[in-house]
ROTI-709586 format. One line per 10 residues: number of its first residue (from 1); for each residue x, y, z of N, C-alpha, C, CB. Coordinates in nm, 2 decimals. Glycine has a CB too. Layout:
NUM) X,Y,Z,X,Y,Z,X,Y,Z,X,Y,Z | ...
// end
This chain:
1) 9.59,7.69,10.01,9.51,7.80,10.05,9.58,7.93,10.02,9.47,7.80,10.20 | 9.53,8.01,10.02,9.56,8.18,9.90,9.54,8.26,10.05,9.38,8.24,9.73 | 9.71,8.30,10.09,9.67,8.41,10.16,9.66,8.53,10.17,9.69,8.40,10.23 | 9.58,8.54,10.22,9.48,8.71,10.27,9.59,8.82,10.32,9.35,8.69,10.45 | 9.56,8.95,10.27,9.59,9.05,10.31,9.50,9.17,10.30,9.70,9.06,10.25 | 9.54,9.27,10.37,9.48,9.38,10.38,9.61,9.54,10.43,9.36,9.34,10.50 | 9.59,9.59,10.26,9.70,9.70,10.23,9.64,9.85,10.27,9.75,9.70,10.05 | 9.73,9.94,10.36,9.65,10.04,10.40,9.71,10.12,10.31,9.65,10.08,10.54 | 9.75,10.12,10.21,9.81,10.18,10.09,9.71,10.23,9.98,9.90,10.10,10.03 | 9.58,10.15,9.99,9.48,10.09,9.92,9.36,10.18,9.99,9.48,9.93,9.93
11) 9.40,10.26,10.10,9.30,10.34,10.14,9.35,10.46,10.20,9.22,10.28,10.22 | 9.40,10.53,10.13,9.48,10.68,10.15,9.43,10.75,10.27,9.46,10.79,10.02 | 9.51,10.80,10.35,9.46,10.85,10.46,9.58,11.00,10.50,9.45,10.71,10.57 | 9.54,11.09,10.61,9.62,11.18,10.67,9.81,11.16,10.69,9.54,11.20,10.81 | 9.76,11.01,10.75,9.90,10.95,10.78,9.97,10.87,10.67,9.88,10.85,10.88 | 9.93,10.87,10.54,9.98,10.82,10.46,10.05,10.62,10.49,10.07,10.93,10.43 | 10.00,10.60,10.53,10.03,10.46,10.60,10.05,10.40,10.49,9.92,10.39,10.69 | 10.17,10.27,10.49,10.23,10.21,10.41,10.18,10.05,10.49,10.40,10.26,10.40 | 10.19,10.02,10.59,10.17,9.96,10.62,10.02,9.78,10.57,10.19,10.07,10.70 | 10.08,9.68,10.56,10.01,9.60,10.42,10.01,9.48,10.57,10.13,9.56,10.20
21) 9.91,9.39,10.63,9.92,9.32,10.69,9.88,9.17,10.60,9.86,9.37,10.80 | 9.93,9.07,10.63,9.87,8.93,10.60,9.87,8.83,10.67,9.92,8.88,10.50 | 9.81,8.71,10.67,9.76,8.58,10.72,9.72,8.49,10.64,9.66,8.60,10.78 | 9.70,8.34,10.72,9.69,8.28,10.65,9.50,8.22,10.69,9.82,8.20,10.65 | 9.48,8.30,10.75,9.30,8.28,10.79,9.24,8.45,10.78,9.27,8.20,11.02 | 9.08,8.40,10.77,9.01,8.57,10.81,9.02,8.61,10.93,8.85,8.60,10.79 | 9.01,8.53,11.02,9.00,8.55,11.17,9.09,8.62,11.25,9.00,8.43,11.23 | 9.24,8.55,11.19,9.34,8.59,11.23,9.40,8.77,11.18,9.41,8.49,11.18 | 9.40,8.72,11.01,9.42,8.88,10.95,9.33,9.00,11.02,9.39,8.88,10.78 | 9.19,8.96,11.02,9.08,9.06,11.07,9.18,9.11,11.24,8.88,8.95,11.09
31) 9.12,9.03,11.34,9.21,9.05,11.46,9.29,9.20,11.46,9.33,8.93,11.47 | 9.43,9.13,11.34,9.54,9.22,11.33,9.57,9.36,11.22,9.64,9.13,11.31 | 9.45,9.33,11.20,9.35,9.49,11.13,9.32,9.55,11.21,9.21,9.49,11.06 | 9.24,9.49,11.34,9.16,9.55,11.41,9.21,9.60,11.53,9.07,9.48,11.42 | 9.38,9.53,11.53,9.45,9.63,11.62,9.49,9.76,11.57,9.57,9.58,11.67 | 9.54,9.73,11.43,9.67,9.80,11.36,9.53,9.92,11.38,9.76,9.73,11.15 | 9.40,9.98,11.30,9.34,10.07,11.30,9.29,10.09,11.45,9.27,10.06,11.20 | 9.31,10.03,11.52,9.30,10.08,11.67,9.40,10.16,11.74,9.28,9.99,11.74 | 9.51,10.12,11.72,9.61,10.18,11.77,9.69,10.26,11.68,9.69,10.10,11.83 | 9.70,10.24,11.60,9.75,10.39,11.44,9.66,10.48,11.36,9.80,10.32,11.28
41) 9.52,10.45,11.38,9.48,10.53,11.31,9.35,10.59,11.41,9.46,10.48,11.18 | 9.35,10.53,11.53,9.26,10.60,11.64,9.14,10.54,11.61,9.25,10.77,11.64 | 9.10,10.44,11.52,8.96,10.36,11.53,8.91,10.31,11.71,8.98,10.19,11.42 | 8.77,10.35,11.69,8.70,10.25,11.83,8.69,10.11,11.73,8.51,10.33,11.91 | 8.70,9.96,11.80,8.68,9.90,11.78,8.48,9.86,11.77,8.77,9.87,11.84 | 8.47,9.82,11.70,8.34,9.83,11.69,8.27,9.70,11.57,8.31,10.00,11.64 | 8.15,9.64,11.58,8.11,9.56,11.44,8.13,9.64,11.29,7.95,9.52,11.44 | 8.09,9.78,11.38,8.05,9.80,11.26,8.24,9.81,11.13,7.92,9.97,11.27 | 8.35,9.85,11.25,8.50,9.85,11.19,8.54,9.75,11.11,8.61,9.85,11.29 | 8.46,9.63,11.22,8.49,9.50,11.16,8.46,9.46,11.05,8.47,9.42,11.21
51) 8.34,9.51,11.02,8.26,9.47,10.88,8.33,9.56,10.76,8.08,9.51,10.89 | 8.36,9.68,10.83,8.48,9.76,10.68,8.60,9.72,10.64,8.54,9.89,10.71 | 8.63,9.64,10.74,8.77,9.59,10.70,8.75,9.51,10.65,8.85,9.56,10.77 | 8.66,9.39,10.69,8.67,9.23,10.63,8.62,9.29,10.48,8.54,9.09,10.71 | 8.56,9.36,10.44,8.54,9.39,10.31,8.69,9.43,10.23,8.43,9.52,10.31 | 8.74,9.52,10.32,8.87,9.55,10.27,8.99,9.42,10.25,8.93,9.65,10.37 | 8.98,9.28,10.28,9.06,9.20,10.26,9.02,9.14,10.13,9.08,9.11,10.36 | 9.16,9.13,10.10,9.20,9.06,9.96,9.28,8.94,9.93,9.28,9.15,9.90 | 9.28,8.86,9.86,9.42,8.73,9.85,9.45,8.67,9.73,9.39,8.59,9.94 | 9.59,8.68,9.78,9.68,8.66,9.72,9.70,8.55,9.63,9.75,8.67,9.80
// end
């Protein structure tokens, strides 16, 4: 199995975030997206976050 990541390098922002998370499931990587932009970049958790992100994963 090919695992997943999601690089915030790949979506330029104020904070310049370097920060690249991976997994070896969607479930899991999603989750730890959905902290990382909750608590670093001030996201509400929401479907609709969730659905931007899972778009934003990639693999490896």
């Amino acid at each position: 199995m090919a695992r997943m990541f999601v690089d915030c390098r790949d979506y330029p922002s104020e904070m310049n975030c370097t920060i690249a998370i991976s997994a070896d499931t969607k479930k899991e990587l999603l989750e730890a997206a959905v902290q990382h932009a909750t608590s670093v970049h001030g996201h509400q958790d929401s479907p609709e976050l969730r659905r931007e992100l899972a778009k934003m994963i990639k693999t490896q």
